[in-house]
FIVO-286404 format. One record per residue (C-alpha): residue in one letter; z, x, y. Coordinates in steps of 0.25 Angstrom, whole numbers, padded with zeros to 4 digits, always signed. Last residue first. Layout:
aZXY...
This chain:
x-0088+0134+0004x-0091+0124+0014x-0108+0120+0018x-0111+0114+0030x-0127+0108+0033x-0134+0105+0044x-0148+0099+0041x-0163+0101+0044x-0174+0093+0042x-0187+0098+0037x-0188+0088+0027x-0184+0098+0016x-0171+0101+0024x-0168+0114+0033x-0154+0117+0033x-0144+0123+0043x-0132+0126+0036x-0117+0126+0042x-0105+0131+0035x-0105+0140+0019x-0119+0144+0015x-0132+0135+0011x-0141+0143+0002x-0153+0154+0006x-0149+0153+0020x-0160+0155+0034x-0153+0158+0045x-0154+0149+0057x-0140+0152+0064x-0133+0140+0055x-0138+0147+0043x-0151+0141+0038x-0156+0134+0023x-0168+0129+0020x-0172+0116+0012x-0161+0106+0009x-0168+0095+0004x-0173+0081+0013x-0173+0067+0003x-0158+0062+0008x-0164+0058+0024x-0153+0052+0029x-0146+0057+0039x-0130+0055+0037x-0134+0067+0029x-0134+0076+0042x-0122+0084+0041x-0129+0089+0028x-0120+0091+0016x-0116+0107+0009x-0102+0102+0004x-0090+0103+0012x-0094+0089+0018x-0102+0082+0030x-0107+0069+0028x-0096+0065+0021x-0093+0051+0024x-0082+0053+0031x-0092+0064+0042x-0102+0053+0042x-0090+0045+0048x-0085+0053+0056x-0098+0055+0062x-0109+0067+0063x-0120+0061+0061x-0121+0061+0077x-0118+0077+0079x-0131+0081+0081x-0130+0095+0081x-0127+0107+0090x-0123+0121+0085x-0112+0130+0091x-0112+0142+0083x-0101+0154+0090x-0091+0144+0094x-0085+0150+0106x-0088+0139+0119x-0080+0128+0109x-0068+0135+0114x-0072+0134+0128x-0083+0126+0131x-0097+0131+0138x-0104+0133+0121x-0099+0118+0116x-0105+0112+0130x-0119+0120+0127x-0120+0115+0113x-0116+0102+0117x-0133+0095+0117x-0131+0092+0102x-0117+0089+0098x-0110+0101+0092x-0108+0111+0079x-0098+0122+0080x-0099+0132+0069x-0089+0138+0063x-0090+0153+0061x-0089+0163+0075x-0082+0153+0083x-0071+0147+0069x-0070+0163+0066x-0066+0166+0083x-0056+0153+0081x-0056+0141+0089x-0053+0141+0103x-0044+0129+0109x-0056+0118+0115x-0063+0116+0128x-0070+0103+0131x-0082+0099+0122x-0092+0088+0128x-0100+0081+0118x-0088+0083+0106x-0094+0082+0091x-0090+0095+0087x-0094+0100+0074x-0088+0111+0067x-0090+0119+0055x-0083+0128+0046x-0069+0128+0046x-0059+0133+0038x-0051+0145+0043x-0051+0135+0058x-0037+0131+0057x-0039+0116+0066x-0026+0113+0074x-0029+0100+0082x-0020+0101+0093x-0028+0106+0104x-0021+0098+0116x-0035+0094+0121x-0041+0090+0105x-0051+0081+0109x-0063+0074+0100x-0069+0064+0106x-0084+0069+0098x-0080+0073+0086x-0075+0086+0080x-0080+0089+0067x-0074+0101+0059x-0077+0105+0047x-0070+0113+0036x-0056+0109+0043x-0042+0115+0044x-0034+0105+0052x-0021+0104+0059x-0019+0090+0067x-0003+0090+0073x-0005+0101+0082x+0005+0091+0090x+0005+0081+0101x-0009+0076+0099x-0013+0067+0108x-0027+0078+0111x-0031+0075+0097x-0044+0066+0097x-0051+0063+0085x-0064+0064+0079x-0060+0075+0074x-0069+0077+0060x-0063+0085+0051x-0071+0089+0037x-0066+0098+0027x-0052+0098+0030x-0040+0108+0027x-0026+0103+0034x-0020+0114+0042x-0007+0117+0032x+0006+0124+0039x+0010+0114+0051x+0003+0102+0043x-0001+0091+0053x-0010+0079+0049x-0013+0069+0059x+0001+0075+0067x+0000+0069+0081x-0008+0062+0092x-0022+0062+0085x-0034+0053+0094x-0044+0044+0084x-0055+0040+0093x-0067+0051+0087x-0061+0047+0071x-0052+0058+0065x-0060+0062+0051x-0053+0070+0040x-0062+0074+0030x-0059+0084+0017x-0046+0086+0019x-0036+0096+0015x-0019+0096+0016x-0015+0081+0017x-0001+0084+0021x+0001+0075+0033x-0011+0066+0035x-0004+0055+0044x+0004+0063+0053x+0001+0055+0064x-0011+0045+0065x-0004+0035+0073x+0012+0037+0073x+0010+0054+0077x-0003+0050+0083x-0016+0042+0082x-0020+0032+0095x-0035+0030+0092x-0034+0027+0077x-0045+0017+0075x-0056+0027+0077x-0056+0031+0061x-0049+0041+0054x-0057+0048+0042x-0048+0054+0032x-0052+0063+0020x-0046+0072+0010x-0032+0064+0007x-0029+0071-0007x-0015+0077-0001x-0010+0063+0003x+0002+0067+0009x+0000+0061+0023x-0007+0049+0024x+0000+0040+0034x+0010+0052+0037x+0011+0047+0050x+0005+0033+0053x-0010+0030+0054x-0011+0022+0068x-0025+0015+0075x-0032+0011+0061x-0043+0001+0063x-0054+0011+0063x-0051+0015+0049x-0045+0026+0042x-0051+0030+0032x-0044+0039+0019x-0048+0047+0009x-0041+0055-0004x-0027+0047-0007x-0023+0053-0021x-0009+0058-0014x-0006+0045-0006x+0007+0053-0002x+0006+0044+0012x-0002+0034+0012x+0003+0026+0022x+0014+0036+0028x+0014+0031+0041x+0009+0018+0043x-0008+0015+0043x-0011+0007+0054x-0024-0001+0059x-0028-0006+0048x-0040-0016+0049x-0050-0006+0045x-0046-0007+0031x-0040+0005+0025x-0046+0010+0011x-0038+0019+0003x-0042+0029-0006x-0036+0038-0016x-0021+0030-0019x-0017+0035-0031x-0003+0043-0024x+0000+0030-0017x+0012+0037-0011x+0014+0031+0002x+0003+0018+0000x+0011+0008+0012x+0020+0020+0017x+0020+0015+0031x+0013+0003+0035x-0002+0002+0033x-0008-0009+0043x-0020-0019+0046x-0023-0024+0033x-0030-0037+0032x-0044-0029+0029x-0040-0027+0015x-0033-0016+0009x-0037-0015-0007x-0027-0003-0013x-0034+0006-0025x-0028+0018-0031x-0010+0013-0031x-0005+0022-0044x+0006+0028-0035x+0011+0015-0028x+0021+0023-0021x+0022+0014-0009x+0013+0003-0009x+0019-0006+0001x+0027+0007+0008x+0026-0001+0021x+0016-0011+0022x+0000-0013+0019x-0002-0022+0031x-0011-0034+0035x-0008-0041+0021x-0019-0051+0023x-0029-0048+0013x-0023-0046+0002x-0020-0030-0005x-0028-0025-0016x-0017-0017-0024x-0022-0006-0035x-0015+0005-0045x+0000+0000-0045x+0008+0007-0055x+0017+0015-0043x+0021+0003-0038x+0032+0012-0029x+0031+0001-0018x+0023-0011-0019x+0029-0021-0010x+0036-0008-0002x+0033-0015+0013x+0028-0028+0012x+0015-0035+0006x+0009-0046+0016x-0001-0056+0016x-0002-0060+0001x-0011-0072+0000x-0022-0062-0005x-0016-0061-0018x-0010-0046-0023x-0013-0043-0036x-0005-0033-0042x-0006-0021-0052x-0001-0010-0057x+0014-0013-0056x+0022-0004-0064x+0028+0003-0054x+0035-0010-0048x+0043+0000-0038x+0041-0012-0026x+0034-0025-0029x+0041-0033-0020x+0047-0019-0011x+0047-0029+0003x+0038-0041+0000x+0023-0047-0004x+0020-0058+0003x+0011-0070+0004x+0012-0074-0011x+0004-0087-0013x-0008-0079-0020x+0001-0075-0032x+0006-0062-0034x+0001-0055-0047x+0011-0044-0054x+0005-0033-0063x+0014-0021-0070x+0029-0026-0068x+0035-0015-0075x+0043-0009-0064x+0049-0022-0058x+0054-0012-0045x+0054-0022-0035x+0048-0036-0040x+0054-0044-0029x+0056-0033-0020x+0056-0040-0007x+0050-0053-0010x+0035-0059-0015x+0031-0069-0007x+0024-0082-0006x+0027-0087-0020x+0020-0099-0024x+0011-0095-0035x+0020-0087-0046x+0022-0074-0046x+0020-0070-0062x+0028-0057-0065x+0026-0045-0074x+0031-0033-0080x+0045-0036-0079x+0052-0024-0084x+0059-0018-0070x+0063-0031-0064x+0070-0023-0054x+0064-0032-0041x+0063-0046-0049x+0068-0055-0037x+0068-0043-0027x+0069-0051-0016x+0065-0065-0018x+0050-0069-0025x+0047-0081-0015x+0040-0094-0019x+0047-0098-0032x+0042-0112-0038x+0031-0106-0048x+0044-0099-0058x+0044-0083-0058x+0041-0080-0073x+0048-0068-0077x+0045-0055-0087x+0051-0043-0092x+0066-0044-0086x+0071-0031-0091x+0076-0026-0078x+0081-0038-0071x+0084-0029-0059x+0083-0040-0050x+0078-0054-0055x+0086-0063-0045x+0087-0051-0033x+0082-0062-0023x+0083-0076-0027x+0075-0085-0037x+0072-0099-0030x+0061-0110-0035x+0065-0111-0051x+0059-0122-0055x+0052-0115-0065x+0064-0109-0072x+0065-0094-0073x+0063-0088-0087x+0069-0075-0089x+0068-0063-0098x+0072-0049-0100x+0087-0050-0094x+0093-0037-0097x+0092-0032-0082x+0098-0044-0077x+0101-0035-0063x+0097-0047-0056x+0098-0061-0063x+0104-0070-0051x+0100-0060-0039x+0097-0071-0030x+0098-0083-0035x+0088-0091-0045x+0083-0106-0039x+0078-0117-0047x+0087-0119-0062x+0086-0131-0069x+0075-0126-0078x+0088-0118-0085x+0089-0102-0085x+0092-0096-0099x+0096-0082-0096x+0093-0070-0106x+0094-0055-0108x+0108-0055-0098x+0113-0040-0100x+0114-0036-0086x+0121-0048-0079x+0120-0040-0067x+0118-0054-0059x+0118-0066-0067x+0121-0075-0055x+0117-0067-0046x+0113-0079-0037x+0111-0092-0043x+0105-0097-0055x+0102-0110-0049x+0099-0123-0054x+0110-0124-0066x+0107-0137-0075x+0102-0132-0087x+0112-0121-0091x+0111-0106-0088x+0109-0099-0102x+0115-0086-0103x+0112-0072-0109x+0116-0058-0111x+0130-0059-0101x+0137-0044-0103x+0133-0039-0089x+0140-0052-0082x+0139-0044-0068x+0134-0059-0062x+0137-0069-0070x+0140-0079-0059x+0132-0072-0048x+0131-0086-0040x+0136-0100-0046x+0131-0105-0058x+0130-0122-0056x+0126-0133-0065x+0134-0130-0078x+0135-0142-0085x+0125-0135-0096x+0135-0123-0100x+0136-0110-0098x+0140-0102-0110x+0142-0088-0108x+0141-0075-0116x+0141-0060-0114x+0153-0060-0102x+0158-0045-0102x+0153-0041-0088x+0160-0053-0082x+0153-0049-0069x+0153-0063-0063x+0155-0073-0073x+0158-0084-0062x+0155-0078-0051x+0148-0089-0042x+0155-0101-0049x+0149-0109-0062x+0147-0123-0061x+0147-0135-0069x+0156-0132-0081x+0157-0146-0090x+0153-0139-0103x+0161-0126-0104x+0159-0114-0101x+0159-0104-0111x+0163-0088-0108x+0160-0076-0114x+0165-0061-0113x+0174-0060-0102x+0180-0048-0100x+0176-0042-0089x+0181-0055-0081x+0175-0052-0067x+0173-0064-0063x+0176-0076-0073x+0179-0086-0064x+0172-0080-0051x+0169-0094-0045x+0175-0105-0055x+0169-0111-0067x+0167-0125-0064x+0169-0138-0072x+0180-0137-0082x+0186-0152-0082x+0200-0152-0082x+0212-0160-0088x+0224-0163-0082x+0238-0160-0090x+0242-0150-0080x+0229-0142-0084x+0219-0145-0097x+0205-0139-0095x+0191-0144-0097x+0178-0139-0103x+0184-0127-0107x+0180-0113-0105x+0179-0104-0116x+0182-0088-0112x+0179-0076-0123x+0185-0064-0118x+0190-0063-0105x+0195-0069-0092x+0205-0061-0081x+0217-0064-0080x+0222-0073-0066x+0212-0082-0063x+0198-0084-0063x+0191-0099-0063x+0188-0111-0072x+0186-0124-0062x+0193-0137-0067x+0190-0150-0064x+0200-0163-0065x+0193-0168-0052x+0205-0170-0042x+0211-0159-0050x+0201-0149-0047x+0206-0136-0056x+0206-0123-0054x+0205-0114-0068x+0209-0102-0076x+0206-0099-0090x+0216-0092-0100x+0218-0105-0109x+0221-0113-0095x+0223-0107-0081x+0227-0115-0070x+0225-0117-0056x+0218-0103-0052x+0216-0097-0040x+0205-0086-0039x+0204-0072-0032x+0187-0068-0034x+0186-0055-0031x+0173-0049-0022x+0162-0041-0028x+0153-0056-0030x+0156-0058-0015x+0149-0045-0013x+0139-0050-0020x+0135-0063-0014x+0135-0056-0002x+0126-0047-0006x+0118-0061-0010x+0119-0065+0002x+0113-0052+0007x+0101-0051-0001x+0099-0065+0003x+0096-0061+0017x+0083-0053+0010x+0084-0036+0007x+0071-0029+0009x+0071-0012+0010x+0063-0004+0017x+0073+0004+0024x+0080-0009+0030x+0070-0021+0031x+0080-0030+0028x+0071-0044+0023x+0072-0058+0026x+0063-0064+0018x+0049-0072+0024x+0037-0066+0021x+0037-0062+0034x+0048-0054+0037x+0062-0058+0042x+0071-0045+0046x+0084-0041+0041x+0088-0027+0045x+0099-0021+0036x+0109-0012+0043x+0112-0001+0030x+0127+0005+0030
């Protein structure tokens, strides 16, 4: 047994929550409704003339046809009045449940003079082809032909105001309904699993057209939503699969749960500017839809709108949604270009998971969350920044993205951990930057693979680790920076050493560190702050490099170092210098030989304006 939990959200439905799925309150009368429909109707009777059975209102001389004791069949002509105990009746009112359930029933004509039809009338009479209603008809009751699989087409008389609910529902065959100007509202469920029904024209007084109206209308290709709606209800169209368009009119302020769930021709839709609120799943598996325009007046797209549109190549989101939510473009596998504006302060869960086109994404510094799982399996996604704003990146936040190659994390995140940073880079094997920011502190699990150490070009640790409760942070890089607040007191930062080249360490006042390896001592070379030298060569760890070389180290930013200023290519560390006319000249060894070419680590070389330059050459 499922517990629904119905909570009132902003746009105004009451919506169940419940594993990710939205179910209104009149979801649940209309359940009701249903499970009345599965009950048995027990009928008395006063007579029963020709085969047909009737109650009578003797004080009105009016006569209402209803069940009795054989079921009807065949062909079945109603009178306009019947003849009892030498009275005479008028016929005004088929009966709730008259005909329910007659299998046999082929057709039926009402007479003229028949006001109302009962809930139930016709109800799953899955033989009934044809039936004639007539124009003194003002009043169908609920789901009266619903089940009627063999009924092709109707006309509903002038008169009638409101189809109501389930009233044709499962009527699989019906191609065509003729629906009077007199009718405003259209119940819930009323046309839903018409899946033959390729055309309908909805009057334009029409102010009211319930949830599950259209649903499952399968070969519905086009409709016209009259100007005097206001709200889409739950999944209005949702299984429209062969509508390819749809007009919104002005004047609706939402968009409901579902309403256009899995329509999966529908190739473009335009919302109008009075729409406020995209819901739960509204556009959800329409994996046709390339495009949409979004209006500015829109201030909030829930959780799964745009699930699984794997045709949609671009969305410019409004300014004033303040959150990309939960699994919003899921799946969108085509999705390359996303506009966020400066509104934006949170990514929930899953908002891209699987946007496998997705290669760049700009997040506005006014985020200051991105959820778990983000961007996860974003498979094309080759850079991201992380701006100052951000203070939590959730786990998994950009695991899976095996073409991630660089990741600059700004100051913002001061406090990250297991639900900050976490496991967010899980199986992203090779880098070419990663770049922790001098405020941001690790407490668990940044990228962590127990039997690959990830391979990067360029790290820059700005970061502090000394929270971290696991050796969560296992690296393999080319070169490595280590900035100036950089602490590692519990040495947790696993580094495999068979791959490095180069380090520079920006810290003023080095403490002790775990040893490196004899190769890393005898090979790397360790490059620090001018005036340390001395400090690097009294301190344990650092005390057995066997080249410790000073150097300016102010050029040597995170963000020069973003920007390229140091590569696997020969590139001076000085190019943030200008100064583009000066050649290389002469080349040395790092112990002052003079070279013929560059070789593989660290060069010194003279320049044509006597200058000399610091340059870094991988294999």
């Amino acid at each position: 047994m499922v517990t629904r939990i119905f909570t009132k959200i902003p746009c105004g439905k009451f919506t169940d929550l419940k594993g990710g799925v939205s179910y209104s309150i009149a979801k649940r009368i209309l359940l009701s409704l249903l499970f009345f429909m599965t009950g048995t109707f027990v009928h008395a009777y006063d007579f029963e003339v020709d085969g047909i059975y009737y109650t009578c209102d003797s004080n009105h001389m009016k006569a209402t046809v209803t069940s009795g004791g054989t079921e009807y069949s065949g062909n079945v002509d109603i009178p306009s009045t019947v003849t009892y105990g030498g009275k005479i009746f008028n016929v005004t009112t088929i009966g709730e449940g008259a005909f329910r359930d007659c299998s046999r029933l082929t057709s039926v004509t009402i007479p003229n003079g028949v006001t109302k039809i009962g809930d139930l009338a016709f109800n799953s009479c899955i033989e009934l082809k044809t039936i004639t209603i007539p124009n003194s008809v003002t009043s169908i009751g609920g789901a009266v032909f619903g089940g009627c699989s063999s009924l092709t087409s109707i006309t509903i008389p002038e008169g009638i105001t409101s189809i109501e609910s389930a009233t044709f529902h499962s009527c699989y065959n019906l191609k065509t309904i003729t629906i009077p100007n007199s009718v405003t509202s259209i119940g819930g469920a009323a046309f839903q699993g018409c899946s033959s029904l390729t055309s309908i024209k909805i009057p334009k007084d029409v102010n009211s057209i319930g949830q599950d109206a259209f649903l499952g209308c399968s070969s519905l290709t086009s409709v016209t939503i009259p100007d005097g709606i206001t709200y889409l209800e739950q999944r209005v169209f949702g299984g429209c699969s062969s509508l390819t368009s749809i007009t919104i009119p002005d004047g609706v302020t939402s968009i409901g749960p579902g309403a256009f769930k899995s329509c999966t021709s529908l190739t473009s839709v335009i919302i109008p500017n009075s729409v406020n609120c995209i819901e739960f799943d509204a556009f959800k598996n329409c994996t046709s839809l390339a495009s949409i325009t979004i209006p500015n007046s829109v201030n909030r797209i829930m959780p799964y709108a745009f699930w699984d549109c794997t045709s949609l190549t671009s969305v410019t989101i409004p300014y004033g949604v303040t959150a990309i939510e939960g699994g919003v473009f899921y799946g969108c596998t085509s999705l390359t270009s996303v506009t966020i504006p400066n509104s934006v302060t949170e990514f929930w869960s899953n908002a891209f998971y699987g946007c496998t086109s997705l290669t760049s994404i700009t997040i506005p510094n006014s985020v200051t969350s991105i959820g778990g799982g983000a961007f996860y399996g974003c498979t094309s996604l080759k850079s991201v920044t992380i701006p100052n704003s951000v203070t939590k990146i959730g786990d998994n936040a950009f695991s899976n993205c095996p073409e991630l190659k660089s990741v600059y994390i700004s100051t913002g995140v001061t406090n990250a951990g297991c639900s900050n940073i976490g496991s967010a880079f899980n199986d992203v094997k090779d880098w070419n930057k990663f770049i922790l920011d001098d405020s941001v502190e690790i407490k668990d699990m940044i990228f962590w693979d127990s039997d690959t150490y990830k391979m990067i070009d360029t790290l820059y640790l700005g970061a502090k680790c000394n929270s971290m409760e696991t050796k969560a942070f296992s690296v393999r890089p080319v070169i490595l920076i280590i900035g100036q607040n950089f602490e590692d007191k519990n040495n947790n930062l696993l580094i495999r050493e068979d791959s490095l080249q180069v380090i520079y360490s920006k810290i003023m006042e080095p403490e002790a560190i775990e040893e490196f390896s004899f190769y890393t001592y005898a090979d790397v070379p360790l490059y620090v702050p001018i005036g340390t030298k001395s400090l690097y060569e009294s301190v344990e760890g650092w005390k057995q490099f066997s080249l410790i070389i000073e150097m300016d180290m102010s050029q040597l930013t995170q963000k020069n170092v973003w920007a390229g200023y140091i590569t696997n290519s020969p590139t001076s560390i000085d190019d943030v210098l200008e100064n583009t006319n000066a050649e290389p000249d002469t080349y040395y060894s790092i112990d002052g030989k003079r070279l013929s070419t560059l070789q593989n680590g660290i060069n010194i070389v003279k320049m044509t304006d006597g200058t000399y330059k610091k340059f870094f050459v991988k294999e």
